[in-house]
C-alpha atoms as one frame of an Amber mdcrd trajectory, in Angstrom:
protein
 -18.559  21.623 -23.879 -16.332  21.114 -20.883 -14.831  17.732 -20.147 -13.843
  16.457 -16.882 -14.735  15.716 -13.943 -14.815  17.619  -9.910 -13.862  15.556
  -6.866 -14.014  15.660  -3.394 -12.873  13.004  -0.558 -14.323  11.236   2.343
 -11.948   9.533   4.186 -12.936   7.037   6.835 -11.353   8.504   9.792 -11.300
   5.832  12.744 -10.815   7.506  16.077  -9.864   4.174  18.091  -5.939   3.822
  18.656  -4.546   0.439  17.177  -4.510  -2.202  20.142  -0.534  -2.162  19.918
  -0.778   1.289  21.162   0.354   0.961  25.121  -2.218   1.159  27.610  -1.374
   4.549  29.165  -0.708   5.717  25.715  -4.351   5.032  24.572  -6.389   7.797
  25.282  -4.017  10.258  24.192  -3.665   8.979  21.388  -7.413   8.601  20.788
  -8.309  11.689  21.831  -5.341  13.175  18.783  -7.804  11.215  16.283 -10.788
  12.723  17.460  -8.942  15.945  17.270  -7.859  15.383  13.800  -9.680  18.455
  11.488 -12.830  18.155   9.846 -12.351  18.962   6.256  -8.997  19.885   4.873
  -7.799  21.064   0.922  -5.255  18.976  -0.058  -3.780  19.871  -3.430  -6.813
  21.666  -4.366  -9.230  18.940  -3.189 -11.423  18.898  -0.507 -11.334  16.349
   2.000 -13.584  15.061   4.280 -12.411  12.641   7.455 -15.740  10.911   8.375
 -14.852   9.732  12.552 -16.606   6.606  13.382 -15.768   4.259  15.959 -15.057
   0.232  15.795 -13.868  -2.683  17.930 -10.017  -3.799  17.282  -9.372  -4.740
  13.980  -8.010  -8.770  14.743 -11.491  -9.520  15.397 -13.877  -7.416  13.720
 -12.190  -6.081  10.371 -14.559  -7.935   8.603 -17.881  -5.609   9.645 -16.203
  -2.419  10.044 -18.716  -0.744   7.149 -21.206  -1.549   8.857 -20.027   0.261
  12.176 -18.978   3.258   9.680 -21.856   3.484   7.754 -24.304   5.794  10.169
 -21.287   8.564  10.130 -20.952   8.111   6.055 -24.621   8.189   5.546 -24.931
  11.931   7.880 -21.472  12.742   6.095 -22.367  12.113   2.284 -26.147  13.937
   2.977 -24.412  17.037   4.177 -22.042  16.873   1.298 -24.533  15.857  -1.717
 -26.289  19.387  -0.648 -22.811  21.424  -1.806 -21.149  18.810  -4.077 -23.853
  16.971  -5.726 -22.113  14.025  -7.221 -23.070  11.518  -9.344 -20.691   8.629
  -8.460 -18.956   7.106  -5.664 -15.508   5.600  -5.990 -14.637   3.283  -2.630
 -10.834   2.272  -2.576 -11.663  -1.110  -1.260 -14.527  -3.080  -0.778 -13.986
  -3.369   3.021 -14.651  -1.289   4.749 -14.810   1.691   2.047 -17.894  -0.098
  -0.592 -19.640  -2.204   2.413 -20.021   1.280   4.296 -21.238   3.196   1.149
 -24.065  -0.055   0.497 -24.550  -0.070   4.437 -25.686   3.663   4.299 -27.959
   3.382   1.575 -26.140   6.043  -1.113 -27.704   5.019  -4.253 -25.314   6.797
  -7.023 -23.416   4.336  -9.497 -20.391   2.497  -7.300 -17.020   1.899  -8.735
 -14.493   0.172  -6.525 -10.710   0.059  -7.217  -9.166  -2.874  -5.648  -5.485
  -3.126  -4.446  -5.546  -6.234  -2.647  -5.985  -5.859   0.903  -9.465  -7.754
   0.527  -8.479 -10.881  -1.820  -5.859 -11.398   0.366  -6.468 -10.469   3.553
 -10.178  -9.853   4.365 -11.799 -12.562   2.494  -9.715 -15.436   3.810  -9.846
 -14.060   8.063 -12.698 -12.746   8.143 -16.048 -14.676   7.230 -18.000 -11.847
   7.195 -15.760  -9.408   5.418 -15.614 -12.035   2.427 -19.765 -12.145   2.482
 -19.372  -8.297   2.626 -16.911  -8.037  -0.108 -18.654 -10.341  -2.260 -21.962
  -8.015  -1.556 -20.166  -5.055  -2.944 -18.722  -6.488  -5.815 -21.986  -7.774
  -7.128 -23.014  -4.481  -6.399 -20.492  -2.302  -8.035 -20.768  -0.631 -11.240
 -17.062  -1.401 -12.256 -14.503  -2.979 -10.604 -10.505  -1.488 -11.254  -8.165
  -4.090 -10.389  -3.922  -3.024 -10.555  -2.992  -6.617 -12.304  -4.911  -8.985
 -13.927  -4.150 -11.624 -10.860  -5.882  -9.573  -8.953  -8.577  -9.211 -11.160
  -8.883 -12.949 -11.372  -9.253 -12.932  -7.671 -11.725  -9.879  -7.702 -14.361
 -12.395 -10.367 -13.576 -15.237  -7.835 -15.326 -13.262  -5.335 -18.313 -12.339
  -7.682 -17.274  -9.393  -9.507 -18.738  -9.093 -12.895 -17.417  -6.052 -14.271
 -13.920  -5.913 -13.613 -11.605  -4.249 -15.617  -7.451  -3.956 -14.925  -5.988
  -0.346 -14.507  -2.508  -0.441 -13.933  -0.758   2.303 -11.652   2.364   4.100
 -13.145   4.362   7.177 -12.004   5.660  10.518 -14.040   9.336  10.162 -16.041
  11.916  11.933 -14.257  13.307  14.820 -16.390  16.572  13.519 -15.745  18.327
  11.091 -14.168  19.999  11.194 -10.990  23.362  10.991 -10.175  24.328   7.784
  -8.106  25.830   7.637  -4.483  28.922   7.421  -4.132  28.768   4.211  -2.905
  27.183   1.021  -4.371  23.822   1.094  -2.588  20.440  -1.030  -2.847  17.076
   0.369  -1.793  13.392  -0.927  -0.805  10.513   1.903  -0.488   7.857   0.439
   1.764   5.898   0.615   4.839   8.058  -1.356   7.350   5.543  -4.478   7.689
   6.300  -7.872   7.687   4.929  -8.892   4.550   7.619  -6.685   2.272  10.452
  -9.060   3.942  13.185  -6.431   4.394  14.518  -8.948   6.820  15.143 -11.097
   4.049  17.257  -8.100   2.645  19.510  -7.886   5.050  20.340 -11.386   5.447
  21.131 -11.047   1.827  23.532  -7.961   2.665  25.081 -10.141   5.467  25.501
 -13.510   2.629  27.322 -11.187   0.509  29.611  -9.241   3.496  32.753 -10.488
   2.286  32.215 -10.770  -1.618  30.695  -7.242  -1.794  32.128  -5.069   1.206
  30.901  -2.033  -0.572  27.011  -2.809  -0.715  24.741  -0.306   1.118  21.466
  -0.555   1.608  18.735   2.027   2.198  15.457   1.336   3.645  12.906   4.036
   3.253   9.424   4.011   5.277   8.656   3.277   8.782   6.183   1.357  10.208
   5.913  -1.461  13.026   9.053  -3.464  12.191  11.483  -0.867  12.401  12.981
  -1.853  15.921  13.466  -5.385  15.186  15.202  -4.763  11.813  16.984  -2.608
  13.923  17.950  -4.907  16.098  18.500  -7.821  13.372  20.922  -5.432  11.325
  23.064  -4.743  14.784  23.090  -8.196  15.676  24.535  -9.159  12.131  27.273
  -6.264  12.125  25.797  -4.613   9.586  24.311  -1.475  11.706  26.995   0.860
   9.943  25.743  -0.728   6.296  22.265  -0.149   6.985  20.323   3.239   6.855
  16.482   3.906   8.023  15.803   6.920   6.365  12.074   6.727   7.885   9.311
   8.108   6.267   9.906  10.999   3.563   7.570  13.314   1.462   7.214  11.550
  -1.526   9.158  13.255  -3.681  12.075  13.583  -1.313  11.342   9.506  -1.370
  11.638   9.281  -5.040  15.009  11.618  -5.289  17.515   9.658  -2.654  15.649
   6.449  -4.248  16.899   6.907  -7.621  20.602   8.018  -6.817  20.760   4.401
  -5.437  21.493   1.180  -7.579  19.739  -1.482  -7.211  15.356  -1.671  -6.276
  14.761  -4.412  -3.869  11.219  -5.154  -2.402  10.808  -9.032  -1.984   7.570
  -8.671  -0.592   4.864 -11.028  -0.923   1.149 -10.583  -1.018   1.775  -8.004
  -4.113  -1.100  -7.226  -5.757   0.741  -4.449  -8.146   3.686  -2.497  -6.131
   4.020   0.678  -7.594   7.326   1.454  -5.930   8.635  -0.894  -8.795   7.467
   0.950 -11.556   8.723   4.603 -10.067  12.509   2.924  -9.343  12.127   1.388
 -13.012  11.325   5.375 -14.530  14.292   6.335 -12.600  16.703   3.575 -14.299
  17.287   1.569 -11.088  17.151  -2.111 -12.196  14.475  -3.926  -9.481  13.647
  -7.018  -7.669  10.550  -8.505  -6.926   9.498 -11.871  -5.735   7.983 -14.455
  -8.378   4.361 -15.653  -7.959   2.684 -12.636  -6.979   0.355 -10.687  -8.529
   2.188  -7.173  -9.192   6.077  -8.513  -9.748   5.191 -11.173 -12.203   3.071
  -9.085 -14.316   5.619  -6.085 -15.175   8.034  -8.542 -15.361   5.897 -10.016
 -18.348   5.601  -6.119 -19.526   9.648  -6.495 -20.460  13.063  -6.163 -19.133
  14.282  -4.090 -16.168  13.224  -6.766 -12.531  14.214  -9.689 -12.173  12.392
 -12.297  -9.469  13.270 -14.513  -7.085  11.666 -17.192  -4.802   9.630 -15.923
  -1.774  12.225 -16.215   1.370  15.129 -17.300  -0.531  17.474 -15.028   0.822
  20.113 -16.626  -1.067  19.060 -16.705  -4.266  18.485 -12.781  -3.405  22.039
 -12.330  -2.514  22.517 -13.714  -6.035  20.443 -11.843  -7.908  22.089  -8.808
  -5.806  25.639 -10.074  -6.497  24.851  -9.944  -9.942  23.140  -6.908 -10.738
């Protein structure tokens, strides 16, 4: 008897630029999306990028399944004739589940939420929380990453909801540090992980710790103004943007550093945590949310702080 089970990918591939993308910029850009392949294997698994187009995501986020579900619909027919599988697994109720319920695929649905619709979608959109309450009712199982967020998920009508945490492999060994005493945050450069509130930490502790680095791995929409806030503090020569890395480039420089830092807020799990913990890097993580506050329960290795208390971070970074 063989156990197991074969997958295959369809990724929701939107060919509209985001509306930050300059004006004469625009239809290059768009027409790289639509260029984008196809199918691809990616470590051995196939991958389908399903194109559909939808209006800007401020206003409309909420009903984007519905404007993706035509494209799934053709896609999953043409694939259910090669790969006939037996059940779907959306990442996401919005716009992943409401698309797959939109296009009328009748196989079992699982959904695996990570947070983006309990806190996001269901309280800015109106009809993304009536569409993410649909798909919960409607879904098989429900995997949440902590148990807040599975709380949230039965708030919103789930009834079968069940916590799967993410983890990460143990290094075979364990790096040797830099040089230098230097702190780290792994993230996509958005607001909500509060890097700012990292370096205004550095800056608190310029003169009681002249040696502190600190590393910031990712990119993403913030990078010129934490830039710009790092030069304006004096600390350009303390700070490094590594940008965005292969992962396990990512995981290497990440674990020759000292100290974890990702005060980010809106963390349903934050699995960045748990790979700088397997590494030996002690972490911080900001109490109240979701993801910090439940491995922190798990035992000893993060510590948490107050969400935007930069200097109750410094402390916590002084210390450790």
């Amino acid at each position: 008897m063989e156990a197991g089970a074969e997958v295959r990918v369809a990724v929701l591939h939107r060919i509209v630029p985001p509306r930050s993308t300059p004006i004469l910029k625009r239809l290059p850009a768009a027409a790289r999306l639509a260029r984008h392949p196809s199918t691809l294997e990616l470590d051995g698994v196939t991958v389908d990028y399903v194109r559909y187009a939808s209006p800007p995501k401020e206003s409309s986020y909420g009903s984007w399944g519905s404007w993706a579900a035509k494209p799934l619909a053709k896609a999953l027919r043409r694939i259910g004739e090669e790969f006939p599988f037996e059940v779907v697994h959306a990442h996401n109720a919005v716009p992943a589940a409401d698309a797959l319920l939109a296009a009328g695929i009748s196989r079992p649905l699982v959904i695996s939420e990570h947070g983006a619709d309990v806190f996001h979608t269901a309280e800015r959109h109106e009809d993304g929380r009536r569409a993410i309450r649909h798909a919960f009712a409607s879904a098989r199982l429900v995997l949440a990453n902590s148990s807040g967020i599975a709380n949230s998920c039965e708030d919103l009508g789930a009834q079968r909801v069940r916590v799967l945490h993410l983890g990460t492999d143990l290094p075979e060994r364990e790096e040797a540090r830099e040089a230098r005493t230097t702190i780290v945050t792994v993230a996509h450069l958005a607001a909500r992980k509060r890097h700012a509130d990292v370096i205004r930490a550095l800056w608190a502790l310029r003169d009681e710790r002249p040696d502190l680095r600190y590393l910031v791995i990712g990119d993403g929409p913030e990078r010129p103004g934490l830039e710009a806030l790092a030069a304006s503090l004096g600390l350009a020569d303390r700070v490094e943007f590594a940008g965005q890395l292969p992962h396990d480039e990512a995981l290497e420089r990440m674990r020759r550093c000292s100290l974890f830092v990702m005060p980010s807020v809106d963390e349903a799990f934050g699995v960045a945590y748990v790979e700088a913990m397997a590494g030996w890097l002690p972490a911080i993580g900001t109490a109240g949310e979701p993801g910090p506050m439940e491995i922190a329960r798990s035992g000893e290795g993060i510590r948490l702080v107050p969400p935007g208390d930069v200097l109750r971070l410094a402390e916590e970074i002084g210390a450790l």
